[in-house]
C-alpha positions in Angstrom: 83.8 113.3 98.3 80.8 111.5 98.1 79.6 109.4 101.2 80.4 105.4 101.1 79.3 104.0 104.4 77.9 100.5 104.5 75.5 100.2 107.6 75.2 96.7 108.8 71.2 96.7 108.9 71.4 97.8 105.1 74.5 95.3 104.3 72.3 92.8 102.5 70.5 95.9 100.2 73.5 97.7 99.8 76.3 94.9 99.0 75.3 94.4 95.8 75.9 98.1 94.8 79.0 98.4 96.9 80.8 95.5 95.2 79.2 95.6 91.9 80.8 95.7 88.5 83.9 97.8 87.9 86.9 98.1 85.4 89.8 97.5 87.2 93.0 99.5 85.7 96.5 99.0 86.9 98.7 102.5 87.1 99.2 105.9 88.9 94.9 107.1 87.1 93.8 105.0 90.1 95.3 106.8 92.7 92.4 108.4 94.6 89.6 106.7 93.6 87.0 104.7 95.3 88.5 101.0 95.2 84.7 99.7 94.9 83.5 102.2 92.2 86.9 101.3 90.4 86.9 97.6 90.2 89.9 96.8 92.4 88.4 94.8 94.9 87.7 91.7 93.0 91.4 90.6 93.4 92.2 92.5 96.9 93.7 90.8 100.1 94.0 92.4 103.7 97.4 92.5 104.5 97.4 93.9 107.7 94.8 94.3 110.3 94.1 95.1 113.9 91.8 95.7 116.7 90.6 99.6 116.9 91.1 99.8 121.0 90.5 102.9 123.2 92.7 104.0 125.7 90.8 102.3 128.1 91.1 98.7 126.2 87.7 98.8 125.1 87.7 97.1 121.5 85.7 99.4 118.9 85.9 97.9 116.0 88.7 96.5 113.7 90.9 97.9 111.3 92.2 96.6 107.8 94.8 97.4 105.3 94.0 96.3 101.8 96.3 95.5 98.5 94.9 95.4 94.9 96.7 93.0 93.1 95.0 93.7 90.2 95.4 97.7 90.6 98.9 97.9 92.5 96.6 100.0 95.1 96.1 100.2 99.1 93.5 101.6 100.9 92.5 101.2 104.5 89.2 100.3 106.2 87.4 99.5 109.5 84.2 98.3 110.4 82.8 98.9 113.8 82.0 96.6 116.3 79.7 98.8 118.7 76.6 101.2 118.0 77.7 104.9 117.8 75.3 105.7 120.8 75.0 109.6 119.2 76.9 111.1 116.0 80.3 109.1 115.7 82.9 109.0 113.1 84.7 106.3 111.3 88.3 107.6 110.2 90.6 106.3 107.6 93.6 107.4 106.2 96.3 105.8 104.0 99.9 107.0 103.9 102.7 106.3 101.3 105.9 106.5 103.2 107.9 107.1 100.3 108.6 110.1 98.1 106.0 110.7 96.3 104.6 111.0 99.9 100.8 110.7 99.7 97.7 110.6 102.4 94.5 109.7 101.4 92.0 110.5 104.4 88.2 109.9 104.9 86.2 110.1 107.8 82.3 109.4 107.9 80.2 111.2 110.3 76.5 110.1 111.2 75.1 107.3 113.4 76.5 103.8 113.0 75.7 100.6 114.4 78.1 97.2 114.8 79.0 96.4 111.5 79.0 99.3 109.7 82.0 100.1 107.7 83.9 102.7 106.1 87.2 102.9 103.6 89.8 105.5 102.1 90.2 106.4 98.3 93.4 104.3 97.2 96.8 105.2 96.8 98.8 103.8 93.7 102.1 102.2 95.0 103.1 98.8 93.9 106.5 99.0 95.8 105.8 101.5 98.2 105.7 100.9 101.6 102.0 102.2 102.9 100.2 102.4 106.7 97.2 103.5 107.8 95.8 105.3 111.1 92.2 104.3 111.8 89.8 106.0 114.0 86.6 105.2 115.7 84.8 108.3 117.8 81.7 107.3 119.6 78.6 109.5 120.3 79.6 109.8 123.9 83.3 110.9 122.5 84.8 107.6 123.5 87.8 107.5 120.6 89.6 104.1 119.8 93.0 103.9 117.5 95.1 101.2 115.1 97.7 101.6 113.6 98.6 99.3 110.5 102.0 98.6 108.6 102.2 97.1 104.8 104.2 93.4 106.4 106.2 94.4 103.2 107.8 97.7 104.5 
Protein backbone atom coordinates (compact mmCIF):
# COMPACT_ATOMS: atom_id res chain seq x y z
CA UNK A 1 0.00 0.00 0.00
CA UNK A 2 1.39 3.06 -0.99
CA UNK A 3 1.79 5.98 1.62
CA UNK A 4 -1.03 8.92 1.41
CA UNK A 5 -0.37 11.21 4.28
CA UNK A 6 -1.09 14.91 3.80
CA UNK A 7 1.27 16.95 6.28
CA UNK A 8 -0.17 20.28 7.14
CA UNK A 9 3.20 22.30 6.36
CA UNK A 10 2.95 20.61 2.75
CA UNK A 11 -1.01 20.97 2.50
CA UNK A 12 -0.89 23.90 0.05
CA UNK A 13 1.95 21.80 -2.36
CA UNK A 14 0.35 18.65 -1.89
CA UNK A 15 -3.54 19.49 -2.25
CA UNK A 16 -3.52 19.81 -5.65
CA UNK A 17 -2.16 16.21 -6.27
CA UNK A 18 -4.25 14.82 -3.53
CA UNK A 19 -7.54 15.98 -4.90
CA UNK A 20 -6.66 16.12 -8.50
CA UNK A 21 -8.50 14.67 -11.47
CA UNK A 22 -9.96 11.16 -11.25
CA UNK A 23 -12.75 8.91 -12.97
CA UNK A 24 -15.21 8.31 -10.58
CA UNK A 25 -16.99 4.71 -11.16
CA UNK A 26 -19.95 3.58 -9.26
CA UNK A 27 -19.91 -0.45 -8.40
CA UNK A 28 -18.24 -3.22 -6.29
CA UNK A 29 -14.31 -2.42 -8.85
CA UNK A 30 -14.03 0.51 -6.42
CA UNK A 31 -13.96 -1.35 -3.36
CA UNK A 32 -10.38 -0.89 -2.02
CA UNK A 33 -9.15 1.76 -3.81
CA UNK A 34 -7.80 5.09 -2.83
CA UNK A 35 -11.00 7.43 -2.81
CA UNK A 36 -8.57 10.45 -4.10
CA UNK A 37 -6.65 8.49 -6.81
CA UNK A 38 -10.29 7.15 -7.82
CA UNK A 39 -12.28 10.26 -8.30
CA UNK A 40 -14.80 9.74 -5.52
CA UNK A 41 -14.26 12.66 -3.61
CA UNK A 42 -15.67 15.32 -5.79
CA UNK A 43 -19.32 14.40 -4.65
CA UNK A 44 -18.40 12.98 -0.94
CA UNK A 45 -20.05 14.22 2.36
CA UNK A 46 -18.94 13.36 6.01
CA UNK A 47 -21.53 11.67 7.57
CA UNK A 48 -20.30 11.05 10.75
CA UNK A 49 -17.51 12.48 12.73
CA UNK A 50 -15.95 12.86 16.17
CA UNK A 51 -13.31 13.97 18.38
CA UNK A 52 -10.23 11.39 18.57
CA UNK A 53 -9.93 11.65 22.77
CA UNK A 54 -7.39 9.70 25.01
CA UNK A 55 -8.26 8.12 27.99
CA UNK A 56 -7.24 10.96 29.78
CA UNK A 57 -9.70 13.50 27.69
CA UNK A 58 -7.02 14.97 25.87
CA UNK A 59 -8.40 15.73 22.31
CA UNK A 60 -5.94 14.41 19.48
CA UNK A 61 -7.36 15.08 16.60
CA UNK A 62 -10.79 14.36 14.86
CA UNK A 63 -12.20 11.63 13.13
CA UNK A 64 -14.53 11.49 9.92
CA UNK A 65 -16.66 8.97 8.13
CA UNK A 66 -17.10 9.70 4.49
CA UNK A 67 -19.91 8.68 1.69
CA UNK A 68 -19.37 8.77 -2.13
CA UNK A 69 -22.42 9.61 -3.62
CA UNK A 70 -21.05 9.36 -6.78
CA UNK A 71 -19.18 5.88 -6.06
CA UNK A 72 -21.66 4.24 -3.37
CA UNK A 73 -18.26 4.12 -1.26
CA UNK A 74 -17.15 4.89 2.56
CA UNK A 75 -13.97 5.38 3.83
CA UNK A 76 -12.83 6.89 7.11
CA UNK A 77 -10.29 9.58 7.97
CA UNK A 78 -8.75 11.71 10.69
CA UNK A 79 -6.60 14.59 10.82
CA UNK A 80 -4.56 15.34 13.83
CA UNK A 81 -4.74 18.19 15.88
CA UNK A 82 -1.35 17.92 17.85
CA UNK A 83 2.41 17.34 16.65
CA UNK A 84 3.42 13.66 16.97
CA UNK A 85 6.32 14.74 19.42
CA UNK A 86 8.46 11.32 18.04
CA UNK A 87 7.24 8.50 15.46
CA UNK A 88 3.23 8.42 15.78
CA UNK A 89 0.61 6.70 13.90
CA UNK A 90 -2.58 7.78 12.29
CA UNK A 91 -4.99 4.63 12.14
CA UNK A 92 -8.01 4.09 10.03
CA UNK A 93 -10.11 1.35 9.43
CA UNK A 94 -13.59 0.95 7.81
CA UNK A 95 -15.93 -1.90 8.58
CA UNK A 96 -19.02 -3.22 6.63
CA UNK A 97 -21.29 -4.62 9.13
CA UNK A 98 -23.09 -6.71 6.78
CA UNK A 99 -22.37 -9.93 5.06
CA UNK A 100 -20.20 -9.52 2.76
CA UNK A 101 -18.38 -8.37 5.96
CA UNK A 102 -15.33 -6.24 4.91
CA UNK A 103 -12.36 -4.07 6.85
CA UNK A 104 -10.37 -1.81 5.12
CA UNK A 105 -7.43 -0.78 7.53
CA UNK A 106 -4.48 1.84 7.15
CA UNK A 107 -2.32 3.15 9.51
CA UNK A 108 0.57 5.81 8.68
CA UNK A 109 3.64 5.69 10.69
CA UNK A 110 6.28 8.76 10.66
CA UNK A 111 6.27 12.13 12.27
CA UNK A 112 3.11 14.32 12.00
CA UNK A 113 2.34 17.74 12.95
CA UNK A 114 -1.42 19.44 13.62
CA UNK A 115 -3.10 19.07 10.55
CA UNK A 116 -1.81 16.28 8.99
CA UNK A 117 -4.17 13.75 7.75
CA UNK A 118 -4.63 10.25 6.82
CA UNK A 119 -7.68 7.97 5.14
CA UNK A 120 -8.64 4.16 4.47
CA UNK A 121 -9.02 2.54 0.90
CA UNK A 122 -13.01 2.55 0.40
CA UNK A 123 -15.40 -0.06 0.80
CA UNK A 124 -18.25 -0.47 -1.79
CA UNK A 125 -21.73 -0.56 0.02
CA UNK A 126 -24.54 1.56 -1.02
CA UNK A 127 -26.93 0.00 1.57
CA UNK A 128 -24.70 -1.27 3.93
CA UNK A 129 -24.39 -0.13 7.17
CA UNK A 130 -20.44 0.92 7.74
CA UNK A 131 -18.26 2.29 11.00
CA UNK A 132 -14.95 3.13 11.51
CA UNK A 133 -12.37 2.93 14.55
CA UNK A 134 -9.83 5.71 14.30
CA UNK A 135 -6.56 5.88 16.11
CA UNK A 136 -4.12 8.50 16.96
CA UNK A 137 -0.60 7.18 18.82
CA UNK A 138 1.67 9.92 19.81
CA UNK A 139 5.60 9.72 19.99
CA UNK A 140 5.44 9.60 23.69
CA UNK A 141 2.71 6.60 23.27
CA UNK A 142 -0.07 8.75 24.31
CA UNK A 143 -3.08 6.83 22.13
CA UNK A 144 -6.50 8.62 21.55
CA UNK A 145 -9.84 6.65 20.00
CA UNK A 146 -13.31 7.40 17.98
CA UNK A 147 -15.54 5.51 17.15
CA UNK A 148 -17.98 6.36 14.12
CA UNK A 149 -21.50 4.92 12.99
CA UNK A 150 -22.99 5.37 9.24
CA UNK A 151 -26.38 7.79 11.03
CA UNK A 152 -28.03 5.31 8.38
CA UNK A 153 -27.40 1.96 10.21
Amino acid sequence: MKPRVVVAALFATVAGAVAGPGVAHAGPDADAKDPYAYGCTGNASVVASAPVITNAGATLGTAYLWYSWSCGTNWSAVRASVNSNGVGQLTTNTVKASYPFEWQPYTWTGYFVAGSRSWSDMIYAPTSCVTANVFIQLGNGDVGEAYLTDPTC
